[in-house]
C-alpha positions as CSV (number, residue, x, y, z in Angstrom):
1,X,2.1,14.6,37.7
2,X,0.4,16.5,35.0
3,X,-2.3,13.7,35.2
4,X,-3.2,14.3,39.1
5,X,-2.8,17.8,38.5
6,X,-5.7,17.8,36.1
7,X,-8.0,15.5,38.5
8,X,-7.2,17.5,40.9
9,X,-7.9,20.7,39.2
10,X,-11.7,18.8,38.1
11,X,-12.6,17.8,41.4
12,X,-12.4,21.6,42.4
13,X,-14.1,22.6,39.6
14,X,-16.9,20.3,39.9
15,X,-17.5,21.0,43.9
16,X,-17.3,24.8,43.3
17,X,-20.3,24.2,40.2
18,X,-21.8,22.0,42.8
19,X,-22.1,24.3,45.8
20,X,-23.1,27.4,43.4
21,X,-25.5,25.8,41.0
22,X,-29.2,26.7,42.4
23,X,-32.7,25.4,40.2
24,X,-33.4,22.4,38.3
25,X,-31.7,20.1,36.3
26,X,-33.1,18.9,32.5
27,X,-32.2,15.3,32.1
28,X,-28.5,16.4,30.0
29,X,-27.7,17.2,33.1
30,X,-27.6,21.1,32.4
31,X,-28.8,23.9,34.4
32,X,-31.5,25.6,32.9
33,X,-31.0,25.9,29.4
34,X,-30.2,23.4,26.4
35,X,-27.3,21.3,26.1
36,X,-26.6,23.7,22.9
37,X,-26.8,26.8,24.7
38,X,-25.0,25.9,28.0
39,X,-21.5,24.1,28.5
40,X,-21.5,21.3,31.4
41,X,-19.1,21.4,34.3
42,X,-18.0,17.9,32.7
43,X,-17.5,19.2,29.6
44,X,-15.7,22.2,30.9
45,X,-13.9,20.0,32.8
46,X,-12.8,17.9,29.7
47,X,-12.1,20.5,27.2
48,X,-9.4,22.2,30.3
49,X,-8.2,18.6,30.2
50,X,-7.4,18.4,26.7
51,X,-5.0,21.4,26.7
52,X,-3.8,22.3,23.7
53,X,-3.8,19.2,20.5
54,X,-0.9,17.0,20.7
55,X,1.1,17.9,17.3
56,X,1.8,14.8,14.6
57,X,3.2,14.2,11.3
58,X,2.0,11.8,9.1
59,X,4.4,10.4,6.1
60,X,3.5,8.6,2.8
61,X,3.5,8.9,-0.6
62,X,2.1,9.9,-4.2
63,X,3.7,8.9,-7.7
64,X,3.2,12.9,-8.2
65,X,4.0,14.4,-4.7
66,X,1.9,16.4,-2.8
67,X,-1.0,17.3,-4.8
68,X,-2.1,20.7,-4.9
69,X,-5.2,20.8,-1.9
70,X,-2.8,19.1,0.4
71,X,-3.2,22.3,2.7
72,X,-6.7,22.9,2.5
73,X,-7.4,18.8,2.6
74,X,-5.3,18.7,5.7
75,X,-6.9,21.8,7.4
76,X,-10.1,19.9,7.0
77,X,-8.4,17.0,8.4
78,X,-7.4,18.6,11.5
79,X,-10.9,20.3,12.0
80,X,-12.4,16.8,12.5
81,X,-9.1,15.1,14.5
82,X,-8.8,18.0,17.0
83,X,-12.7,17.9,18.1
84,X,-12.6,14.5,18.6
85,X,-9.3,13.4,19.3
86,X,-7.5,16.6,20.4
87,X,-4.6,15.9,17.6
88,X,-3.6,18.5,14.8
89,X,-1.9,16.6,12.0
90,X,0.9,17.7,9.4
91,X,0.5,15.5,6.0
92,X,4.1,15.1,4.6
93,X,3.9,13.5,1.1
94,X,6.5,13.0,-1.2
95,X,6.8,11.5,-4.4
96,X,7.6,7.5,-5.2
97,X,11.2,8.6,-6.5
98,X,12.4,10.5,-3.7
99,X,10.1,8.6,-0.9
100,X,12.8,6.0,0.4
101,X,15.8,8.1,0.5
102,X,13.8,11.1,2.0
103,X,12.4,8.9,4.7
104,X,15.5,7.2,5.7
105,X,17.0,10.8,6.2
106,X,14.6,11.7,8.3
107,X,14.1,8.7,10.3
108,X,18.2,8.6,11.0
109,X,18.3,12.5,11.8
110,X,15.8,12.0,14.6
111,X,13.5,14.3,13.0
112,X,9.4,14.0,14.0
113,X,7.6,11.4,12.4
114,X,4.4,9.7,14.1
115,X,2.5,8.3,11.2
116,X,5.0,6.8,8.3
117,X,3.3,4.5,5.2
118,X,6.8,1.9,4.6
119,X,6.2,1.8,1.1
120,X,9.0,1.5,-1.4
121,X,11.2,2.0,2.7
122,X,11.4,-1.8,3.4
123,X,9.1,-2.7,6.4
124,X,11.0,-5.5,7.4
125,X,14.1,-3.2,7.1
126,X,13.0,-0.5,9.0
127,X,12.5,-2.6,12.0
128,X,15.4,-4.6,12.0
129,X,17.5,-1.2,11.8
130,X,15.6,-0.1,15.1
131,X,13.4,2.7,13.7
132,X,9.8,1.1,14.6
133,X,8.4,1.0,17.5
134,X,6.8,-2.5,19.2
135,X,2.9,-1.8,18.8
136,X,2.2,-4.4,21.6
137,X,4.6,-2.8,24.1
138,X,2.2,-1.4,27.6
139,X,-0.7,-2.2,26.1
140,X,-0.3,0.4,23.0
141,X,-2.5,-1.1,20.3
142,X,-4.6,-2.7,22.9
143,X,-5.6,0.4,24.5
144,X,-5.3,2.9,21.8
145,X,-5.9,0.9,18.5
146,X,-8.6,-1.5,19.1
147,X,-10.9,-0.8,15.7
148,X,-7.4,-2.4,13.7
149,X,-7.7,-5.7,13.8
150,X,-11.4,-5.7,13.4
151,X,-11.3,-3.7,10.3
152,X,-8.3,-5.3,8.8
153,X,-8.6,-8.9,10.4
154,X,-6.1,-10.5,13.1
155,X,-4.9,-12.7,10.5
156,X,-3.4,-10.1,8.7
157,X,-2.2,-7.7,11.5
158,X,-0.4,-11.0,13.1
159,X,1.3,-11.6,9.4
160,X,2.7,-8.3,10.4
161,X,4.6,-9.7,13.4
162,X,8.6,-10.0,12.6
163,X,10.5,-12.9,15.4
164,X,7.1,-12.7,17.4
165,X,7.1,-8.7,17.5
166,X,4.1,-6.3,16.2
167,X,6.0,-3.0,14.6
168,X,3.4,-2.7,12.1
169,X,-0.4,-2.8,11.0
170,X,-1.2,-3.6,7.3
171,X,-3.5,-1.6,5.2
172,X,-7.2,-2.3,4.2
173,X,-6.8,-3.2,0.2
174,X,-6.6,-6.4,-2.1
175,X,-3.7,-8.6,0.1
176,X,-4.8,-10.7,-3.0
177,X,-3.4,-10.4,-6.4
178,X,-4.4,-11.2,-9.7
179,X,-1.2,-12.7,-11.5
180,X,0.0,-12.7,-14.9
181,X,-2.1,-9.4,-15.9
182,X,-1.7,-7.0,-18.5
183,X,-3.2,-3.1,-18.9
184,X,-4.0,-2.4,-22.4
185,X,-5.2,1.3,-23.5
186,X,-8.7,0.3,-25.3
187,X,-9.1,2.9,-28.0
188,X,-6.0,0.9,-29.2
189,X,-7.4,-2.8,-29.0
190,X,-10.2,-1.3,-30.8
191,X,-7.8,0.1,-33.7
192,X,-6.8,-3.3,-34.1
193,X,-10.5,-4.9,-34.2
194,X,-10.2,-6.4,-31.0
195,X,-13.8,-6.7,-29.6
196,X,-13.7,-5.9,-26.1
197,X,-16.2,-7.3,-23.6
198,X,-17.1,-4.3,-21.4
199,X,-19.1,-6.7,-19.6
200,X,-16.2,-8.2,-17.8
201,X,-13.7,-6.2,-15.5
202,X,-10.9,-8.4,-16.2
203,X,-10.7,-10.8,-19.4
204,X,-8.9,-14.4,-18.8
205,X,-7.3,-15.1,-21.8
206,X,-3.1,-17.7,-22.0
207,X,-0.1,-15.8,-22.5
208,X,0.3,-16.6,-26.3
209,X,-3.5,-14.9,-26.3
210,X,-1.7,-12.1,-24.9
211,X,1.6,-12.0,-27.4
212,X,-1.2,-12.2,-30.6
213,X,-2.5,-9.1,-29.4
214,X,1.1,-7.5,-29.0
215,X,1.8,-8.5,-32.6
216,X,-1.3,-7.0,-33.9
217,X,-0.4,-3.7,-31.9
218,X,2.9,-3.4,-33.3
219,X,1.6,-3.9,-36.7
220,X,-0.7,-1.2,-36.5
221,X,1.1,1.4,-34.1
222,X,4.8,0.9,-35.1
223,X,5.5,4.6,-33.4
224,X,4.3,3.1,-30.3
225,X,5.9,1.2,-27.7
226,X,4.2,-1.8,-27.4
227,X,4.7,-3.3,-23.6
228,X,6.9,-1.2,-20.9
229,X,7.8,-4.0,-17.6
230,X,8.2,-2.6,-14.0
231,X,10.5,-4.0,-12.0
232,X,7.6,-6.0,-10.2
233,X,6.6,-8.0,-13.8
234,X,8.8,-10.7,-13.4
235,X,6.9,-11.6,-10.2
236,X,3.7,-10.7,-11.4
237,X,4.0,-13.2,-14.4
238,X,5.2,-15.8,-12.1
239,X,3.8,-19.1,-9.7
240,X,6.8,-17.7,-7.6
241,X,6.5,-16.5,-3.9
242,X,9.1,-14.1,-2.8
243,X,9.8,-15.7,0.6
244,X,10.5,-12.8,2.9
245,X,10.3,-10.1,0.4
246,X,13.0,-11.2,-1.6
247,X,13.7,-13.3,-4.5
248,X,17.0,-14.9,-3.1
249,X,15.3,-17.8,-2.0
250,X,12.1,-18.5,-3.3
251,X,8.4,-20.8,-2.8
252,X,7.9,-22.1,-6.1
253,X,4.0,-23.7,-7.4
254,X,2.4,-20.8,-5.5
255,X,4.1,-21.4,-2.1
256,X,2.3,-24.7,-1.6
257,X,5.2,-26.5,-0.5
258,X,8.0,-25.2,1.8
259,X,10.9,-26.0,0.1
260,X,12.7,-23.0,-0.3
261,X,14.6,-22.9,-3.8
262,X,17.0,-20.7,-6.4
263,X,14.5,-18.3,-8.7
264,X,17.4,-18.0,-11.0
265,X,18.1,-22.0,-11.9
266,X,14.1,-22.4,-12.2
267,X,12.3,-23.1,-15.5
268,X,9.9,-20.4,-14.6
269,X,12.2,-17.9,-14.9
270,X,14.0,-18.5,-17.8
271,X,11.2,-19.1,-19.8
272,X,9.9,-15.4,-18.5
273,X,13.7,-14.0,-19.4
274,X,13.2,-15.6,-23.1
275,X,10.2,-14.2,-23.6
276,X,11.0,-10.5,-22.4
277,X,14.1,-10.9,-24.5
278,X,11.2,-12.0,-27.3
279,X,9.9,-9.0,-27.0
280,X,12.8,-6.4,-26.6
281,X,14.3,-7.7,-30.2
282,X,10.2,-6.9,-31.9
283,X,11.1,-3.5,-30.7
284,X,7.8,-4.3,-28.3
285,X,9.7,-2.3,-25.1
286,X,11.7,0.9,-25.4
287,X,15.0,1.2,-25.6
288,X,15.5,3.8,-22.6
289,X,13.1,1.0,-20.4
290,X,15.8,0.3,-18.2
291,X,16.8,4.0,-17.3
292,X,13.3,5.9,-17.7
293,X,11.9,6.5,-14.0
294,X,8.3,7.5,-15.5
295,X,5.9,6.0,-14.1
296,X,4.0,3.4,-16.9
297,X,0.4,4.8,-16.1
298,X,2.0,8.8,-17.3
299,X,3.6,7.4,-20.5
300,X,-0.3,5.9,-21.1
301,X,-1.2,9.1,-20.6
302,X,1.3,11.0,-22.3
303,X,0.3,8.8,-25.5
304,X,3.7,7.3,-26.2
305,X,2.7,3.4,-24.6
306,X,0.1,1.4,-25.0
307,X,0.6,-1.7,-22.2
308,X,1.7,-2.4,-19.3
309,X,2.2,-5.2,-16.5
310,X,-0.7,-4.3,-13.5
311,X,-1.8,-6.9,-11.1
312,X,-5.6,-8.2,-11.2
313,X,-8.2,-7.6,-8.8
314,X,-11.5,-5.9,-8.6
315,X,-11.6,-2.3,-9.0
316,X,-8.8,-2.3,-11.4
317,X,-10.1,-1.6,-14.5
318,X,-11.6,1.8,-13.3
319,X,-8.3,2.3,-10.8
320,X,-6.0,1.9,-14.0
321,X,-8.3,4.1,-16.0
322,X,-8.1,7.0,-13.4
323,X,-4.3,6.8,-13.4
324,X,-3.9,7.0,-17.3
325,X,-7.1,9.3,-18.1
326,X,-8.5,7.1,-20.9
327,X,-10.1,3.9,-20.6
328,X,-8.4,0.9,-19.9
329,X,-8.6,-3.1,-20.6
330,X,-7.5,-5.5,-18.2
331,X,-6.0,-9.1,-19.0
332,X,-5.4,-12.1,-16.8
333,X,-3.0,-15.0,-18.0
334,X,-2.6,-16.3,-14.2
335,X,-4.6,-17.2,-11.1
336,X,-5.6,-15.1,-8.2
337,X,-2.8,-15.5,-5.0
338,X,-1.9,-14.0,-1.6
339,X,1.7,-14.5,-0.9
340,X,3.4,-14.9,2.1
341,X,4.2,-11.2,2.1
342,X,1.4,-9.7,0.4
343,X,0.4,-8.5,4.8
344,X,4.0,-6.9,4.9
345,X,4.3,-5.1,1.4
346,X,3.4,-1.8,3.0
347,X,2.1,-1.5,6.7
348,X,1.9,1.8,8.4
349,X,4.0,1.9,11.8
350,X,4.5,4.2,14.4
351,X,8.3,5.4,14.7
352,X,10.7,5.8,17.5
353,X,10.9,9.6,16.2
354,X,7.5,10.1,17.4
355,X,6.4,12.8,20.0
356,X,3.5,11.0,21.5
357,X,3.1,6.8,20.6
358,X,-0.5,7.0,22.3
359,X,-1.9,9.9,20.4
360,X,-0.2,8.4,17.5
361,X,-2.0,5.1,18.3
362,X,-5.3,7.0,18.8
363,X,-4.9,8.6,15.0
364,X,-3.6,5.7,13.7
365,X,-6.7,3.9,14.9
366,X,-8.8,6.5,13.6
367,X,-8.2,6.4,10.2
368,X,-8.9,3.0,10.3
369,X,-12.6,3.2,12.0
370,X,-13.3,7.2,11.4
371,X,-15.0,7.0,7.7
372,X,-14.9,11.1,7.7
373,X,-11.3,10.9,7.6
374,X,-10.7,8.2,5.8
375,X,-12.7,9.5,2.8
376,X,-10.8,12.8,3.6
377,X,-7.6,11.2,3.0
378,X,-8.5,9.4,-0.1
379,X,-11.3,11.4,-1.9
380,X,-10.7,14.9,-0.5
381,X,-13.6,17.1,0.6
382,X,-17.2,16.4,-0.9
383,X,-18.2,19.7,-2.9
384,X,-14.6,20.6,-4.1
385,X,-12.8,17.0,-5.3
386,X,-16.1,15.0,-5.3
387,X,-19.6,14.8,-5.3
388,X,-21.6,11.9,-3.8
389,X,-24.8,10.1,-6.5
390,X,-28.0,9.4,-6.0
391,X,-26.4,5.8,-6.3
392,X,-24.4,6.1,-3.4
393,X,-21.0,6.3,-5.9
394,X,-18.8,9.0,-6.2
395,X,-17.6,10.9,-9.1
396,X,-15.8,14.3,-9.6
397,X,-17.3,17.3,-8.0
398,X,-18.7,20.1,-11.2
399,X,-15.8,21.3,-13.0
400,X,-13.5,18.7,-12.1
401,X,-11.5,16.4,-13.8
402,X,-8.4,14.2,-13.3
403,X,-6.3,16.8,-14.7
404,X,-7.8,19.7,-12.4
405,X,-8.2,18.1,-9.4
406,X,-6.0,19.1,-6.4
407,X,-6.7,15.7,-4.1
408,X,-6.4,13.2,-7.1
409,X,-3.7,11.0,-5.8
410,X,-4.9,7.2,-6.9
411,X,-3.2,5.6,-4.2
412,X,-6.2,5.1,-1.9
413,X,-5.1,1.3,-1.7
414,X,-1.3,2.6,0.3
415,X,-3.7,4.8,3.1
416,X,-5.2,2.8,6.4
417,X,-8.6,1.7,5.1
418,X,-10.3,2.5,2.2
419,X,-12.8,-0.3,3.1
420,X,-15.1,2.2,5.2
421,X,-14.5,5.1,2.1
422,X,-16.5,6.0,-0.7
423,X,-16.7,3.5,-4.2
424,X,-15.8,5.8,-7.6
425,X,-18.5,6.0,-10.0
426,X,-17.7,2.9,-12.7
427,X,-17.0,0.3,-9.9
428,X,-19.2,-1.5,-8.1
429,X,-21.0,-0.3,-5.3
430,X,-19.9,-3.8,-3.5
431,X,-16.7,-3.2,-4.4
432,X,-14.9,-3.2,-0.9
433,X,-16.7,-6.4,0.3
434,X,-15.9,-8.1,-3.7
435,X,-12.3,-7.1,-2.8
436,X,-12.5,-9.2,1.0
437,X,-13.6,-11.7,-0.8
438,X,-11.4,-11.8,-3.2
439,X,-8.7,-12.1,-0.4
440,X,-10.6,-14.7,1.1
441,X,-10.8,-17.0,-2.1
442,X,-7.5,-16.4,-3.7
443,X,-5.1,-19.4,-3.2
444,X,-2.2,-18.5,-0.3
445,X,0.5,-19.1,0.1
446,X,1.4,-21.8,3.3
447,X,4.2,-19.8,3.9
448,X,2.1,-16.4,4.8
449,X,2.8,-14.5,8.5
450,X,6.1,-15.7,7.9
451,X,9.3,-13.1,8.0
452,X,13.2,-13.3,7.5
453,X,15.8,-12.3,9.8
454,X,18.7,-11.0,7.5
455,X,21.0,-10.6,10.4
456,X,22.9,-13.7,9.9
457,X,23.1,-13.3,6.1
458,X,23.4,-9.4,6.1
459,X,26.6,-9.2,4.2
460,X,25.9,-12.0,1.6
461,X,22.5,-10.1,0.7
462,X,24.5,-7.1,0.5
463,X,26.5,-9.0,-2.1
464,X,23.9,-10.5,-3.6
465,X,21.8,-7.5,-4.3
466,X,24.5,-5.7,-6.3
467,X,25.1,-8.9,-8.8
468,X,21.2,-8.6,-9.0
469,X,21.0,-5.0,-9.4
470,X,23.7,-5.0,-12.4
471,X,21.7,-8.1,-14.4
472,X,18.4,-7.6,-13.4
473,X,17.1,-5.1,-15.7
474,X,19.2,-6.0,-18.2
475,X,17.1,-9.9,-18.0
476,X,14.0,-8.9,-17.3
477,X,13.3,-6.0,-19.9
478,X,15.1,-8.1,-22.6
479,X,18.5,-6.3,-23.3
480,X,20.4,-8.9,-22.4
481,X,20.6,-12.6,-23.8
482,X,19.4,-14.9,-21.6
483,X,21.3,-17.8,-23.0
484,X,24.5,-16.8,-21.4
485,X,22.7,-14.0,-18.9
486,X,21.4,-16.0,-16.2
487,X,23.8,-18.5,-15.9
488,X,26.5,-15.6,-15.3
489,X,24.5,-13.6,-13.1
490,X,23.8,-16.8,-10.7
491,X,27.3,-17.7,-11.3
492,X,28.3,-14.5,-9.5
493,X,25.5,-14.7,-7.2
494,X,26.3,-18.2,-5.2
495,X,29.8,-16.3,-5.3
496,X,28.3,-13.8,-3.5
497,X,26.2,-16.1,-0.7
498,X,23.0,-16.7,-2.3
499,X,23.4,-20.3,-1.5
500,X,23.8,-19.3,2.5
501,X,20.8,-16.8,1.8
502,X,18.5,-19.5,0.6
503,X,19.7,-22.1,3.1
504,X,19.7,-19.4,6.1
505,X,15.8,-19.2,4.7
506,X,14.9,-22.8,4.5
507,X,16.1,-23.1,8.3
508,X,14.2,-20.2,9.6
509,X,11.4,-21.2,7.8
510,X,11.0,-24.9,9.4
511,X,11.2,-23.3,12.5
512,X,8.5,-21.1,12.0
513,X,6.4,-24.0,10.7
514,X,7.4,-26.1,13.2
515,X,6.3,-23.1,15.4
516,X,3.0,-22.7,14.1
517,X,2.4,-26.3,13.5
């Protein structure tokens, strides 16, 4: 109604502008005057159309919170979306700690959300609770977000698809990963004598390479903590494909073959356990490791750890050295691999909360395609966070540091697209097209677009999860003796179900080969 209203309500503006207008017409199609000076009946028309902008709230997340300039970075924002796209925006950002738990709330109380990044939430989860909404449904992405897949690529956006259904749209990063790879501060491989090729973003070198260098570290910085893990490094170190997100049930030789097997009975994984253990008895990790929540690139910073696990690609050398203000050096002991999840990590969806799913679809869309907001949302505004180079790089704007700056978030890889953004200074200026062809070459794994349905097996992940969650830190930061540690944790696991879990996987995974042939 409020549709024909406003046609109608055009027509009769346009035949009253009609029957008055007297005099020429320039070729704008204005009466006398320029097209700066004069506003159309069209245009009129269009801006009475618009009404007032349609409202929307927009959910992610920064290891630190909302930076400082989030009002003044959002007010730029909103001067751009509501001229061209009649939306005002509300950036809600919260920190990595509180990001799950504060999204859940709000997604179950109903409140407005249009815009949410799943990190850290569970994609998968999210939709199979009922919170996302079905991108495809009337023509939504179709109509409203048709620069996605062509910025992103269909074969990504359809990895996104869980039992046949589009509730999300994955982001424009590295769906590739470097594995096996090590952050080390340099002014510390250099205190050691370690002669570090700056002429090579990321240096291959074997894992015992890599524990000659811990030794020497520990030798010479014994106040230090040598090596923190993150609860991704088992993984990262690893030829292991999380099938579905999860490690009950796992791809092993870089998902190659479809056989879906137990992570915890695998050679792979003690030999990983034995060498974090290793490590933990050189006085390598800290002892509060398992209950410290700071984030590895701040205790870098804070000058109390020297390495950590990242995950290779390119851009990473300067990416870590942004995060932990000093310059850092990046080793690879692995190859370069997509995993079947890698698409589904952290897509941004639309949510059943929201006010409007089109205009949602329409800003959505535009931060994928729009390269004024999507520098906006990663780099700030030019002149106050950032200054552009006669090379075409970016750097900090005069008087600016990492330290001062109030948009200096580092998590340009979690927003839409940061392929159509700005390069920092210290990358290469082909750094988003070395990064889609990184994704290109990197081995995948067979298994990738494929999702699991936990519905059957709800209660024996459930169980599952807890065993995990009392041994896992324990095993995989090296408090705990592997010897006896992993064979009572997977005891207690298959008495939990992970035997169901992982046969529950294997089935729905030869129906979706057989599927997709």
């Amino acid at each position: 109604m409020k549709r024909l209203l406003s046609a109608i309500c055009i027509m009769i503006m346009i035949l009253s502008m009609t029957a008055c207008g007297g005099g020429d017409t320039d070729s704008g199609g204005n009466s006398g005057g320029t097209s700066s000076e004069t506003t159309t009946g069209a245009e009129a028309a269009n801006e009475d159309e618009k009404g007032e902008p349609t409202h929307l709230v927009m959910n992610f997340m920064t290891f630190i919170g909302a930076p400082n300039d989030t009002q003044i970075v959002q007010d730029a924002i909103n001067e751009i979306t509501r001229e061209r796209y009649n939306i005002e925006v509300e950036l809600q950002i919260s920190d990595i700690s509180s990001y799950r738990q504060a999204l859940t709330l709000a997604l179950s109380s109903g409140e407005q959300l249009d815009l949410v990044q799943t990190i850290t939430a569970g994609y998968n989860t999210l939709a199979q609770q009922g919170f996302l909404m079905d991108l495809e449904k009337d023509g939504l992405i179709d109509n409203y977000g048709t620069g996605i897949a062509p910025a992103i690529g269909q074969s990504y956006v359809d990895a996104c698809r869980i039992d046949g259904v589009l509730y999300g749209v994955p982001n424009g990063r590295d769906m590739a990963q470097g594995r096996g790879c090590a952050a080390i501060g340099t002014q510390y491989l250099e205190g050691i004598g370690y002669e570090v090729d700056e002429s090579q973003e990321i240096i291959q070198i074997t894992v015992e390479e890599l524990n000659e260098i811990y030794v020497k570290l520990h030798e010479t910085y014994p106040e230090l903590e040598v090596y923190r893990p993150t609860t991704n490094s088992m993984l990262q170190f690893s030829n292991v494909d999380a099938l579905g997100g999860t490690v009950f049930g796992v791809l092993l030789n870089n998902g190659q073959e479809l056989k879906v097997e137990n992570l915890f009975t695998s050679d792979y994984f003690k030999d990983y356990a034995a060498r974090m253990y290793d490590y933990n008895q050189m006085g390598y990790i800290s002892q509060d490791a398992a209950t410290d929540t700071t984030a590895v690139t701040e205790l870098v910073k804070s000058g109390v750890l020297m390495s950590y696990t990242t995950g290779g690609k390119p851009g990473i050398k300067q990416q870590e050295t942004n995060l932990c203000g000093m310059p850092m050096t990046i080793f690879q002991t692995m190859d370069d691999y997509v995993a079947s999840a890698a698409p589904t990590q952290f897509p941004w969806v639309i949510p059943i909360n929201t006010v409007d799913a089109e205009a949602s679809m329409t800003l959505l869309n535009a931060f994928y395609t729009d390269e004024d907001l999507a520098n906006l949302l990663s780099w700030g505004i030019e002149g106050t966070h950032y200054k552009v180079l006669d090379s075409g790089l970016i750097t900090y704007a005069d008087g600016v540091d990492a330290g001062n700056s109030g948009w200096s978030h580092n998590v340009g890889w979690e927003l839409p697209n940061q392929f159509i953004t700005y390069v920092w200074d210290g990358n290469s200026p082909t750094l988003w097209e070395d990064i889609k062809t990184f994704n290109t070459e990197a081995t995948k794994s067979a298994a990738m677009g494929f999702s699991f349905d936990t519905t059957n097996v709800a209660t024996e992940i459930t169980s599952v999860t807890n065993v995990y969650s009392e041994y896992q830190m324990g095993i995989e930061y090296g408090f705990l003796d592997p010897a006896t540690a992993i064979d009572e944790m997977n005891d207690k696991m298959m008495t939990a179900g992970l035997d169901k879990i992982i046969a529950e996987k294997q089935s729905q995974l030869d129906a979706w080969a057989a599927a997709n042939k």
